[in-house]
Structures are given as C-alpha cells and as structure tokens.
MARLO-339732 format. One line per field, with one value per residue: residue number from 0; x, y, z of N, C-alpha, C in turn. Coordinates in steps of 0.02 Angstrom, whole numbers, plus 50000, padded with zeros to 5 digits. Layout:
N
num NUM,...
n_east X,...
n_north Y,...
n_up Z,...
ca_east X,...
ca_north Y,...
ca_up Z,...
c_east X,...
c_north Y,...
c_up Z,...
//
This chain:
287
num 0,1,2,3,4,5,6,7,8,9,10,11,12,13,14,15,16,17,18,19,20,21,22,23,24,25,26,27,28,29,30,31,32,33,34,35,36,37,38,39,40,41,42,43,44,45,46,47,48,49,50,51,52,53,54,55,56,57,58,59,60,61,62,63,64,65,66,67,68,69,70,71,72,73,74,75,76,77,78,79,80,81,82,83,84,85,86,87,88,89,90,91,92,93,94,95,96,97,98,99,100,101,102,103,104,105,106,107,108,109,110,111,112,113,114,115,116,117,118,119,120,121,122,123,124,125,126,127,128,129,130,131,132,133,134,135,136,137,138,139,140,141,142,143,144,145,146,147,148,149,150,151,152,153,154,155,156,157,158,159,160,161,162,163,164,165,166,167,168,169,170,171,172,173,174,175,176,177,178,179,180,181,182,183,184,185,186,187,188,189,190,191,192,193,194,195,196,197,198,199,200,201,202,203,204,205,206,207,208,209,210,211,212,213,214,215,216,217,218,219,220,221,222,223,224,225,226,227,228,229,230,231,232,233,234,235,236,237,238,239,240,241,242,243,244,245,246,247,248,249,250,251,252,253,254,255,256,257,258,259,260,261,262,263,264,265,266,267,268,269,270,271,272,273,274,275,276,277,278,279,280,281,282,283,284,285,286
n_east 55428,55474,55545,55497,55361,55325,55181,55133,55051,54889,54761,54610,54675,54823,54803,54721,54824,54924,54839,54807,54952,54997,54882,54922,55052,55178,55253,55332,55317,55216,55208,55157,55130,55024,54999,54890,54804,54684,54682,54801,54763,54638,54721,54791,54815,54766,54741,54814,54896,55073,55127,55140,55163,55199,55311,55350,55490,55531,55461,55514,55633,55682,55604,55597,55526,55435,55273,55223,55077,55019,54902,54952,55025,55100,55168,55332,55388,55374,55464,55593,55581,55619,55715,55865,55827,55809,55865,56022,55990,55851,55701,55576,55400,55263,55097,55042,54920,54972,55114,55254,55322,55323,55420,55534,55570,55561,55653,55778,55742,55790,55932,56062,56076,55959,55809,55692,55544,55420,55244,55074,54937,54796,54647,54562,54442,54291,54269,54323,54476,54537,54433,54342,54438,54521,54544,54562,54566,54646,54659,54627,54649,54712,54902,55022,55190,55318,55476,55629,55731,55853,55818,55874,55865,55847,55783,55643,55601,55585,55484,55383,55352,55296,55196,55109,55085,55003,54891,54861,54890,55024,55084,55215,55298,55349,55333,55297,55212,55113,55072,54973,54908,54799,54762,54668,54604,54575,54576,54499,54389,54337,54325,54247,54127,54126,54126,53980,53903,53895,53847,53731,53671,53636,53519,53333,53331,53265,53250,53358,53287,53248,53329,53403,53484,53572,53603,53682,53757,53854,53924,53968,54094,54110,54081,54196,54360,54364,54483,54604,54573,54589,54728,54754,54731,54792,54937,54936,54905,54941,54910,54798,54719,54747,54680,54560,54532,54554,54417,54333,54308,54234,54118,54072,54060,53948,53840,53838,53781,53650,53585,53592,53520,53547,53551,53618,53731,53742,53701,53813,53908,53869,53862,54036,54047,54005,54056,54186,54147,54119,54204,54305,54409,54381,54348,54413,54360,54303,54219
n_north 47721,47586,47461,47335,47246,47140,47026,46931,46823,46844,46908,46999,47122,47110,47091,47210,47302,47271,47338,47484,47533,47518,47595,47720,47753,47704,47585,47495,47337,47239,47068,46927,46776,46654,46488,46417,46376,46448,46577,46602,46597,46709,46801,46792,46907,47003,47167,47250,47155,47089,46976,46785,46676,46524,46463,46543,46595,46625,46704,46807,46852,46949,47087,47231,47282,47178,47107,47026,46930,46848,46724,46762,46651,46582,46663,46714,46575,46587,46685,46611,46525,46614,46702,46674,46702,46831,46983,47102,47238,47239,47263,47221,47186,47143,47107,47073,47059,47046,47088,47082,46925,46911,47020,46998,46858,46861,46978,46892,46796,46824,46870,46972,47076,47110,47233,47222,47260,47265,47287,47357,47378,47464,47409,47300,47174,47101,47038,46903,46866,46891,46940,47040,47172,47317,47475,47560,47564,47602,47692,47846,47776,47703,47659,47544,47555,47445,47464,47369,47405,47428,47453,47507,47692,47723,47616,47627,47734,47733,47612,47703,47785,47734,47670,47813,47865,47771,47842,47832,47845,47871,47774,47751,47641,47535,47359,47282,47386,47391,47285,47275,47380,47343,47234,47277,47379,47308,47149,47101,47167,47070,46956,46972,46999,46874,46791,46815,46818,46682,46653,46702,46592,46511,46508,46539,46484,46564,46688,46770,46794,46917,47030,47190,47330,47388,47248,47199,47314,47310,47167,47145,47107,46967,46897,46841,46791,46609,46539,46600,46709,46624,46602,46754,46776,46673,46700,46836,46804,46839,46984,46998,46931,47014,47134,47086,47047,47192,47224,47140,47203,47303,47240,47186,47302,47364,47246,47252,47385,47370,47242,47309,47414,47559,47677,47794,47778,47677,47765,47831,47744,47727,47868,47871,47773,47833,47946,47926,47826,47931,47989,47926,47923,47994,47874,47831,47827,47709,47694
n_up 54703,54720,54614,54604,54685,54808,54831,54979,54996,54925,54971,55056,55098,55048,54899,54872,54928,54811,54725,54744,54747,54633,54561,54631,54577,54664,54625,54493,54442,54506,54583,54638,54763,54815,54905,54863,54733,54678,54716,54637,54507,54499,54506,54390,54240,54279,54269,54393,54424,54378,54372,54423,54547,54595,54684,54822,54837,54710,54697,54764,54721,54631,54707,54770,54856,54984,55046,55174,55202,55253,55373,55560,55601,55517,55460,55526,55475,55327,55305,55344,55249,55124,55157,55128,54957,54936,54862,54906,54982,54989,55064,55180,55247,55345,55358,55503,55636,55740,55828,55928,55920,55785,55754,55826,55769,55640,55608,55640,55539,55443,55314,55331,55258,55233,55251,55372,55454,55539,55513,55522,55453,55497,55435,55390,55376,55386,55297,55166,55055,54886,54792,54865,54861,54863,54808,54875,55018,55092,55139,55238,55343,55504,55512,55593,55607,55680,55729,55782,55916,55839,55718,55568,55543,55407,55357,55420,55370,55232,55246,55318,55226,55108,55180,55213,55056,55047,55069,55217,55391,55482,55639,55748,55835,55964,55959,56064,56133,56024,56028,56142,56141,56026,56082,56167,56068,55943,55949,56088,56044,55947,55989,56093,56038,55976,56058,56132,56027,56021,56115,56118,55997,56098,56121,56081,55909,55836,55865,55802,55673,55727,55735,55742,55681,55773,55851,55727,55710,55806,55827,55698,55648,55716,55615,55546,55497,55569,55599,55573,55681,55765,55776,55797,55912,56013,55978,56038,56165,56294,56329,56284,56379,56486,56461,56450,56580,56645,56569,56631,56760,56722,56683,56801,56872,56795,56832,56962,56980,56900,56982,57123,57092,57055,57006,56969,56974,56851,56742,56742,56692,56563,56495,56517,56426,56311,56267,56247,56135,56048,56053,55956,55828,55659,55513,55354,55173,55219,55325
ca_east 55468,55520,55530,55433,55336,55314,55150,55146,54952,54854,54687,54584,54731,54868,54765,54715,54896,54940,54792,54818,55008,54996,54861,54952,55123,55236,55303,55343,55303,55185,55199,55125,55121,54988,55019,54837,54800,54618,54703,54845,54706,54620,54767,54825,54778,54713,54789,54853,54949,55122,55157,55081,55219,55186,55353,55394,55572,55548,55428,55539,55715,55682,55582,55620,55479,55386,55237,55182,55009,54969,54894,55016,55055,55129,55234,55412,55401,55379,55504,55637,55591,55622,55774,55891,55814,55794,55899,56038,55962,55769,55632,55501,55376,55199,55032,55012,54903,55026,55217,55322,55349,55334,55457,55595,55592,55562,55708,55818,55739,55821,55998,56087,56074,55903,55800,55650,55521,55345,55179,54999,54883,54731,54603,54533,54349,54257,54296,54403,54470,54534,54391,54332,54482,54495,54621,54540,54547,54690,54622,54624,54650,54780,54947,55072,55260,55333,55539,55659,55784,55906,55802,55918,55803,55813,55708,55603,55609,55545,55408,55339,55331,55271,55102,55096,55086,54944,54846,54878,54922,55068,55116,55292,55284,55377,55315,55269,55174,55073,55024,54943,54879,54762,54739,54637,54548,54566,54561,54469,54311,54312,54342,54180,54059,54096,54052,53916,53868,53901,53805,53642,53673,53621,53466,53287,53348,53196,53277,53387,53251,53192,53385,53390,53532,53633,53661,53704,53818,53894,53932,53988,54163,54097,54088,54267,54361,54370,54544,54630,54571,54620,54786,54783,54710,54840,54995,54924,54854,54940,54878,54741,54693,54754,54621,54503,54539,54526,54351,54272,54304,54176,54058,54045,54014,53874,53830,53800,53730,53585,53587,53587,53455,53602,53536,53685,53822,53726,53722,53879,53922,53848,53926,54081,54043,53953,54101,54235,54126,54116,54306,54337,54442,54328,54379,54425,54309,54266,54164
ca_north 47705,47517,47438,47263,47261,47048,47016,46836,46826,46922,46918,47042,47157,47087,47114,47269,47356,47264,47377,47528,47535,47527,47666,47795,47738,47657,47519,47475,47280,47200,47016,46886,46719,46608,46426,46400,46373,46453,46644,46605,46593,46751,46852,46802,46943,47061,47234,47252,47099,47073,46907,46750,46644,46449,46478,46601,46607,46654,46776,46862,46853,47005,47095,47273,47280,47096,47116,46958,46954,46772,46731,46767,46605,46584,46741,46687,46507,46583,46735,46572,46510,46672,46733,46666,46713,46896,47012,47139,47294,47229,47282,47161,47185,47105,47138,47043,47096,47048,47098,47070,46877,46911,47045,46956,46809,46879,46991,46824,46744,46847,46877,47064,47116,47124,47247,47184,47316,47247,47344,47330,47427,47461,47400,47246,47172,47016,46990,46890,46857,46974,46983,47107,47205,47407,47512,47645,47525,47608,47775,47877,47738,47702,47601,47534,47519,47450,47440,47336,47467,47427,47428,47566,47740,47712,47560,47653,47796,47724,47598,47736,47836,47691,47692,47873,47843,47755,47886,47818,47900,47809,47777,47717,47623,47486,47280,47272,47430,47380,47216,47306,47421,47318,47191,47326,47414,47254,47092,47114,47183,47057,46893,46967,47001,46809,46760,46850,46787,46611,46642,46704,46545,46459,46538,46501,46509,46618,46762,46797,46834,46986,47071,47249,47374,47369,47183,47199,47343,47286,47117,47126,47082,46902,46852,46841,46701,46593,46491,46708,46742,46605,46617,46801,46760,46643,46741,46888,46779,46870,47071,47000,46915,47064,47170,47061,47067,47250,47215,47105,47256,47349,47198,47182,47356,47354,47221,47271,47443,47342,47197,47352,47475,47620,47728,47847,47729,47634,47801,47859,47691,47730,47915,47854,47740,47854,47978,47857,47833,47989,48035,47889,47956,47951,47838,47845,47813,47622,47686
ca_up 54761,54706,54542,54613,54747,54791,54887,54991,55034,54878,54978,55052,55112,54976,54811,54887,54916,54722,54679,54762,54749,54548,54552,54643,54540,54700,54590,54423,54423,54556,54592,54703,54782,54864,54919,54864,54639,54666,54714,54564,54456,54485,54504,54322,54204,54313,54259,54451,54437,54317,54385,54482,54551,54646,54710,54869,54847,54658,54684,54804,54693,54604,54734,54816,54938,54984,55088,55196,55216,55265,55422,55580,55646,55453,55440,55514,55443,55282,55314,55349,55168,55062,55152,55078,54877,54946,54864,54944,54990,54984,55105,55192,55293,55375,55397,55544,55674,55808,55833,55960,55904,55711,55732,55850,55745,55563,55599,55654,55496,55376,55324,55361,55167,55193,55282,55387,55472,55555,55504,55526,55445,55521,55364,55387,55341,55429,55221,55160,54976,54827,54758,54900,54861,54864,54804,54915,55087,55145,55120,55293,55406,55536,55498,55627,55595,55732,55708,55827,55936,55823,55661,55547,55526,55332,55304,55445,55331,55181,55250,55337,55160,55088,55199,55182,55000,55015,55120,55298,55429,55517,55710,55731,55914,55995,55944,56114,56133,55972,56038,56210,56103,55980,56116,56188,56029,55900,55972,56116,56019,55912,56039,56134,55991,55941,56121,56132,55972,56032,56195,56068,55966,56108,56112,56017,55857,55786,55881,55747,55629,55777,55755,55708,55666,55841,55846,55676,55707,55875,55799,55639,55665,55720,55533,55510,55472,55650,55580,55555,55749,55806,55765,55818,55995,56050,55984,56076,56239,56379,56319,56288,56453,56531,56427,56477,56658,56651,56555,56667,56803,56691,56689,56866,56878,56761,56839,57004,56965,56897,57037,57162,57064,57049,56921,56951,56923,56782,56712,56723,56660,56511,56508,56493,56351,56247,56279,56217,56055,56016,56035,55897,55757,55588,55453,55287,55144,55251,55386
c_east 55505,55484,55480,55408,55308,55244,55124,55079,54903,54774,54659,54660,54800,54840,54735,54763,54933,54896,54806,54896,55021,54960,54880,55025,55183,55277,55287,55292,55290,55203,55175,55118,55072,55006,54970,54823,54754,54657,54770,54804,54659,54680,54801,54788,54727,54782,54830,54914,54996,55137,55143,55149,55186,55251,55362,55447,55576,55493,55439,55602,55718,55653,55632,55602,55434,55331,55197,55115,54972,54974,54961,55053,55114,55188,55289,55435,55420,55429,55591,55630,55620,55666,55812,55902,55799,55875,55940,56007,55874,55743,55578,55486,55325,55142,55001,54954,54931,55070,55232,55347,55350,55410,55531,55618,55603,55624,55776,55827,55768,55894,56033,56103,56010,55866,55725,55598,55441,55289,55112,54944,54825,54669,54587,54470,54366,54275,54346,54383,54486,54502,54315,54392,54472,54552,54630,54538,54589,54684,54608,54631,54717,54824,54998,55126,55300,55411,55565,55710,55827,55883,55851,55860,55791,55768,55632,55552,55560,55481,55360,55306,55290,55172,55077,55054,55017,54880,54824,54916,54958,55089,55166,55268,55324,55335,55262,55225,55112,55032,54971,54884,54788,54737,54677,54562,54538,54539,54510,54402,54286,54292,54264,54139,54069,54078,53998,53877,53844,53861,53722,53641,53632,53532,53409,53318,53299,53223,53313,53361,53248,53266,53381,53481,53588,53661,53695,53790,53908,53927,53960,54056,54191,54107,54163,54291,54400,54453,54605,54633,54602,54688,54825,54788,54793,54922,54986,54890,54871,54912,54804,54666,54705,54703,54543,54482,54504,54436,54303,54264,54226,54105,54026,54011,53932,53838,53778,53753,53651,53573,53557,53539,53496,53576,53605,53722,53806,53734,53787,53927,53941,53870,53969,54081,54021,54021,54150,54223,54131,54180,54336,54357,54381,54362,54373,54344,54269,54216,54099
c_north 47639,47505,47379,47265,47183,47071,46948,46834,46857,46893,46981,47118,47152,47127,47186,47308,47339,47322,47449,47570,47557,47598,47743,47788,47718,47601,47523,47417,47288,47105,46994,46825,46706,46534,46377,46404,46424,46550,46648,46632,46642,46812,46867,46855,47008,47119,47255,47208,47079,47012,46859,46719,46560,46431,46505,46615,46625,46727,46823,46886,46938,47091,47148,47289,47217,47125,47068,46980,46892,46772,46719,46710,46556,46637,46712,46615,46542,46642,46676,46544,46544,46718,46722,46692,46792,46932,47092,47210,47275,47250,47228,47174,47148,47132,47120,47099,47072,47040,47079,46999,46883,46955,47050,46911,46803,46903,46933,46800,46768,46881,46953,47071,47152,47160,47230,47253,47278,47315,47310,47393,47420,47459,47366,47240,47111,46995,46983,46874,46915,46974,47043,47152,47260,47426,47569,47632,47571,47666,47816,47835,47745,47666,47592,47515,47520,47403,47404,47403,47470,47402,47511,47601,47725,47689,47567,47680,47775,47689,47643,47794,47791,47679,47759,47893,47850,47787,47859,47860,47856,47840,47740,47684,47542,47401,47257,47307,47425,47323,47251,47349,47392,47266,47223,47347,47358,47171,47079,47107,47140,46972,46892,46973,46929,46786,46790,46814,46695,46600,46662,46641,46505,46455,46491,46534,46581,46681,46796,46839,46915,47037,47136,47283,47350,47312,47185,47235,47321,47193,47102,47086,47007,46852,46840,46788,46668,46574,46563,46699,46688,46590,46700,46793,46720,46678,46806,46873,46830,46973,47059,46966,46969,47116,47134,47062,47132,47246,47204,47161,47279,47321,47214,47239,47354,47311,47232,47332,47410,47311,47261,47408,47535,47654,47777,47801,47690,47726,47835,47823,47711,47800,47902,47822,47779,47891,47970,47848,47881,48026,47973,47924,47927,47938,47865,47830,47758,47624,47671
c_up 54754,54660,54548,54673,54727,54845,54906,55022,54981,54916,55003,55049,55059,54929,54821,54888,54838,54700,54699,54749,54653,54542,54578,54637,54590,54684,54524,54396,54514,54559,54646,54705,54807,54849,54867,54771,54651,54670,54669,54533,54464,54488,54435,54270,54226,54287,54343,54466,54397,54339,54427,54489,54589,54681,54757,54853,54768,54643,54704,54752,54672,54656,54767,54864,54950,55070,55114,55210,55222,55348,55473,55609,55572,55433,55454,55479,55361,55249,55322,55259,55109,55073,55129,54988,54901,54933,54903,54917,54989,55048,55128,55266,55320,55357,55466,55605,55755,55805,55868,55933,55823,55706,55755,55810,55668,55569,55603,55595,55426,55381,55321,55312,55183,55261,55316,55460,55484,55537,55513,55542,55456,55476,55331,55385,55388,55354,55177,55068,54932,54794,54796,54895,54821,54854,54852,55006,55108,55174,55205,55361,55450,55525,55551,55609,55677,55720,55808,55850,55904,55743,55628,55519,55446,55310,55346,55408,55278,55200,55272,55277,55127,55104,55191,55126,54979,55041,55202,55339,55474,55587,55733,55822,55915,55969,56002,56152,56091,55988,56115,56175,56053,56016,56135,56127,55966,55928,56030,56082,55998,55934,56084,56096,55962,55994,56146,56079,55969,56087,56156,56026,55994,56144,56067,55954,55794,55814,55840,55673,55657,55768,55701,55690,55719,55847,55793,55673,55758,55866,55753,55626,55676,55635,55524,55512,55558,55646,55602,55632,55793,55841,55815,55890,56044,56034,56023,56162,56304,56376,56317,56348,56498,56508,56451,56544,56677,56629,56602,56734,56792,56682,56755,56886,56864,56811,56926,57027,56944,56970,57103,57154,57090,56995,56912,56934,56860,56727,56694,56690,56572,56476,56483,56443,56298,56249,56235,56161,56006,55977,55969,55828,55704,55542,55394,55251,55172,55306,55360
//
C-alpha cells in the first residue's frame, strides 16, 4: 500500500504497526523517529526497522504514510514541525486517544499537498515501550478514523484499508463523536480504577498482599503511565466530566439501595451490569 511508512513514537503502539505492517507486506521501507537516544538505539537493526532518524522532518521527507504516535498533548506541535518536509500526496495520521482538538489543529498544521486523517486504534496496554511490541496487537480489535466534513473520501479510503490490513475492524465517526464515545468506554474506566486505587493506597498497606483476581482484573488499567493519562484527561475534560456526572447517578443509586436495604434495586443494579458485560464484543488474540 506505501513504499515508507514513517512512525513518530516507535513504542508500544509504533514498533508494533513497524512490526505488523512489514509482516503482512503494507510497505516497502519502515522508518522511525523518537526525540529520546534510548528508543533510537533499540530500533537500529531490528529486521522491522530500515531506518532510525534524530530528525522529524527527515524522517518524514520520503514518507508516504507517517503515523504519530507520541503522547496527545504532543501531536499538533509536532504535526507544525514536519509539515513543511512532508511530501505532495503523503498521508498522516495519529494514534491519539482524543480528536476533536488533534484533528482541527493537525489539519491547520499541515499544508494542502498533504493529506491528514485522525485515528485511534483501540490496542493499548497499561505497557509501555517497544519492547512489549506485537505484530498481532491489532489483531481483531476496534480502530477509529475519524475524518473532518471536508476530509476528501480518498485519504478516507485508504486509511481505512490501511487498518483493515492490519485485521481491525474500522468505525468511521465524527472527532467529536469519538471523543464522547471513549470518554465513556476508555477514559472513564481508567480515571476510576486509579482512584480507587488511590483511595486503597490509603489504606493498611498489608491489604495489598490479601488481593485476589477481581482487584487485579478491575484495576489493571491503573498501571499505566500517569504522565500518557494525564495528558489524555485534560484534552478530553468536558466528555469526560459529563461521563462522570452520568456515573455518579449510578453511585448514588448503589448507594442508596444499600443505605435503604433495597434488595430489588441493588439487584437490578447489578442486572444491568452483568448484562452490559456480557454484550462486550470479544477481542482479538489480547483478551
């Protein structure tokens, strides 16, 4: 599908689509940037990787599809750096996990040669780094492309073949639909299992030895890197205070079903939650 495929982030998600992208033949030549020597330096010599750059703007020159993948409060700053060295007719997209401001201002940040298309594939870890990287991550999950009203169907066309590709199943949807969206089933989840986690912190610490499966499972998400969320949190604040709003509804409930000794409504509570679990699409090889 393209002769270079640039990627500006090679960590978990990066060094993962370099790896994946080569094994089911989508590019010719891979390349990649980080800001950082320590992810140069494993990227050199890896059979996934034809080229390390310490540059942005030379690792894009050549470049038919560039795939940002550094955290989002980084994306248009570094979408203003590498327009310019982006050649006519190129492709670039995100991973962020929030649009509407990546994909107002990325599109702004680049010049009308070049085509510019937000995504965010659903196929993230609490771990970070390419050397957790999967060629197989992308493997049955969900991917979001979310074009501007006035993004042209072509470069639609292809990013959405592009995830395809890689065995994703893609949902085309509005910037602003996507952020409501993940506020909801992404951010959300992962904002309350670290306060939760922060509200057991403050706990006897020996409790942590006594934790079984469920905290484990219902938690996991907490490990992730705090610097990443925090970033996502505040570009996503108002979906995600409004998600929370709705939430705390469901607290109170709970809340007074106990307080009140309701067995029906605590049950039906619970009903509905199990319900909801159940109907969750099943993942790719990552579940």
């Amino acid at each position: 599908m393209f002769k270079q495929l640039t990627i500006l982030g090679p960590g978990l998600l990066g060094a993962s689509l370099m790896q994946a992208a080569k094994a089911r033949g989508l590019c010719k030549r891979t390349a990649a940037w980080s800001r950082r020597a320590e992810p140069r330096a494993k990227c050199k010599g890896q059979p996934w990787c034809d080229a390390v750059f310490a540059d942005a703007r030379k690792a894009v020159a050549q470049a038919d599809l560039v795939v940002v993948c550094t955290p989002v409060d980084t994306i248009v700053p570094l979408l203003e750096i590498i327009g310019p060295k982006l050649k006519a007719g190129a492709l670039v997209t995100d991973v962020g996990s929030t649009k509407s401001l990546i994909c107002r201002h990325g599109r702004a940040a680049l010049p009308k040669k070049v085509g510019f298309v937000g995504s965010h594939p659903m196929a993230g870890s609490e771990k970070t780094g390419l050397e957790h990287a999967d060629p197989e991550l992308f493997e049955g999950r969900a991917c979001f492309v979310t074009p501007l009203v006035d993004t042209p169907a072509k470069d639609v066309d292809r990013l959405t073949r592009f995830w395809k590709e890689l065995g994703m199943e893609v949902a085309t949807t509005s910037p602003e639909a996507h952020d409501e969206i993940v506020a909801h089933l992404s951010h959300l989840p992962h904002l309350l299992a670290s306060a939760f986690c922060a509200y057991l912190g403050t706990r006897d610490p020996k409790w942590a030895h006594f934790a079984g499966p469920g905290l484990r499972d219902t938690t996991r998400v907490a490990a992730g890197d705090p610097a990443l969320w925090k970033a996502i949190a505040l570009e996503n604040r108002e979906e995600i205070l409004r998600a929370l709003d709705g939430f705390q509804k469901e607290l109170d409930g709970l809340r007074a079903a106990l307080h009140n000794r309701q067995p029906f409504a605590l049950q039906h509570l619970l009903e509905r939650g199990r319900d909801f679990r159940v109907r969750l699409r099943p993942l790719g090889k990552k579940e």
